[in-house]
N, C-alpha and C positions, 0 to 999 in steps of 0.2 A: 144180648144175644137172642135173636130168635130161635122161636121154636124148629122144628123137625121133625117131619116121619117119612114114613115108606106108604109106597102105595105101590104099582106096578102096569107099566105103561106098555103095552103090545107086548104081554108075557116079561118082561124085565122087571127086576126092579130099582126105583129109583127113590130118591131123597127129596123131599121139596117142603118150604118153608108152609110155615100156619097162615092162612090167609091166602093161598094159592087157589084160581080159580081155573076153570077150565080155557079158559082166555089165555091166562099166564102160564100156563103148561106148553099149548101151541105155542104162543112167542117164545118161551124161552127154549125148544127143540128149532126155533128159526120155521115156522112153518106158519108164522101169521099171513104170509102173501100167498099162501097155495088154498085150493079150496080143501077144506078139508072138515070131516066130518068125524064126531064125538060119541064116545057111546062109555057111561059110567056104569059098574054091573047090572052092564048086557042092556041099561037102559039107553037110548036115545037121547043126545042134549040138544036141540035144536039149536041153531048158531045164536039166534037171538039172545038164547040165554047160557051162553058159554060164559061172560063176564059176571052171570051171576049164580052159577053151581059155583061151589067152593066143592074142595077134595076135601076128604078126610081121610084119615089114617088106612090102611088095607084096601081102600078104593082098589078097583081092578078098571083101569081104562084103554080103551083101544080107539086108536086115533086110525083115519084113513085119508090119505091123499088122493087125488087125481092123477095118474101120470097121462100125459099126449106122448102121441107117436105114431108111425103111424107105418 
């Protein structure tokens, strides 16, 4: 069984395995094909390195998309 904790994604909280990166947070919300930008408490994760911040446990992260429209 893997592990599990909480962290809290755009004020919610949610449950995500040990080894979760900021990469695997976007794919699994479905939002690997939109641009979208990372910020772990209050810091900036620059995309390059989304696949290699790892979350930990109370993380506070807020994700932001792009919407078009117009």
């Amino acid at each position: 069984m893997t592990a599990r904790f909480q962290i809290i994604v755009n004020g919610e909280p949610r449950e995500v395995a040990a080894g979760t990166t900021v990469a695997t947070l976007i794919q699994e919300l479905g939002l690997a094909k939109a641009a979208c930008a990372a910020e772990v408490n209050k810091a900036l994760v620059p995309r390059k390195q989304h696949g290699d911040r790892m979350l930990t446990e109370r993380d506070q992260v807020e994700l932001v998309t792009l919407v078009g429209g117009g």
